[in-house]
N, C-alpha and C positions, 0 to 999 in steps of 0.2 A: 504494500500500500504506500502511498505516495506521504510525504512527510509532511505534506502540506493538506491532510486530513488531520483535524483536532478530535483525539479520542477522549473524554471526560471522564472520570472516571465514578462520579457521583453526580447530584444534580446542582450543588451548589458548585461545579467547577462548570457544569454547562452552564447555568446561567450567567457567570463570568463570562465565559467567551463569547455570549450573547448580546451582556452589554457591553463589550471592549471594541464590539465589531462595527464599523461607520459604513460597513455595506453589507446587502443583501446574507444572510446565513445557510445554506442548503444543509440541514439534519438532516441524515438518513438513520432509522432505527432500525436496532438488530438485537436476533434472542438465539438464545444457546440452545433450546428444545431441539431435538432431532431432525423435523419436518425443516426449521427453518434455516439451521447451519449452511446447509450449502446455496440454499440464495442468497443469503446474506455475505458469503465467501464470494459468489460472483458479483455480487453489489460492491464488495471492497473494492474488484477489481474496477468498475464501471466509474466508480466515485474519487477513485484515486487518479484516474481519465482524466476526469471532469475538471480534477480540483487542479492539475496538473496543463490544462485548455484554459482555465483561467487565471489567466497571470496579471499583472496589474495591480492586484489585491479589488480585482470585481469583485469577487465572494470566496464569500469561508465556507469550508467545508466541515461538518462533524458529523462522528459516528456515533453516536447514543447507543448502548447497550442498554435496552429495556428495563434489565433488572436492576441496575445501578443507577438509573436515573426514571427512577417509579412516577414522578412530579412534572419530571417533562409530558412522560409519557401521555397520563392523563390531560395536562394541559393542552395536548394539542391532539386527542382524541384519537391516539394510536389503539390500533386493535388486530395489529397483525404484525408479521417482520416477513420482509424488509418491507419496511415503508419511510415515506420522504416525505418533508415537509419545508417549502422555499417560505424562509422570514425575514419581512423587514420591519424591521425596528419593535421585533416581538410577534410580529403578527403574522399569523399565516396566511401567506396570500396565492398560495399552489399548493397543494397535495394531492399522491398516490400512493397507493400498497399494493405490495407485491414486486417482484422482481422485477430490472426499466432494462433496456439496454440503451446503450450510450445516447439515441437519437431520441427516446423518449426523454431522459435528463433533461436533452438539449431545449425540446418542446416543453416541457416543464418550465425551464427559466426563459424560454422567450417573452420578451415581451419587460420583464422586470431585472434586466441588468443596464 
């Protein structure tokens, strides 16, 4: 995964990165359960892409692990892994669940970078 994905490790370090960031934030959340390990292993890869397509500092990229960050989760109405959530300035203004590949991301942040 690309170094330029913030991994949180609870949810008071996500919300740190959330208000340190002056652009756009793409969360993607991911859980350890069986069913969803290996989407969210190809989601590393897709978002590590992404984060890596985005140079500039256009957007931050994190990875929420569901169980570690319980607060985000609820907050932005996750109920599956992987799933994505584009925010600015806290607010979700794109979301989808389920595995994307690269051109869906893409289509996700059109429009709001």
């Amino acid at each position: 995964m690309a170094n330029r994905v913030h991994r949180p490790r609870e949810d008071a370090e996500f919300d740190f990165i959330l208000g340190m960031s002056a652009v756009p934030v793409l969360a993607y959340f991911t859980g350890t359960w069986p069913k969803a390990v290996e989407p969210c292993r190809v989601m590393d890869l897709v978002m590590g892409g992404v984060a890596d397509e985005c140079t500039g500092g256009r957007l931050t990229v994190v990875r929420a692990d569901i169980t570690r960050c319980p607060a985000a989760t609820e907050r932005y109405g996750i109920t599956g892994a992987p799933s994505c959530v584009l925010l600015k300035q806290g607010e979700a203004v794109a979301q989808a669940t389920g595995p994307m590949t690269t051109a869906e991301v893409r289509e996700l942040l059109d429009g709001h970078l």
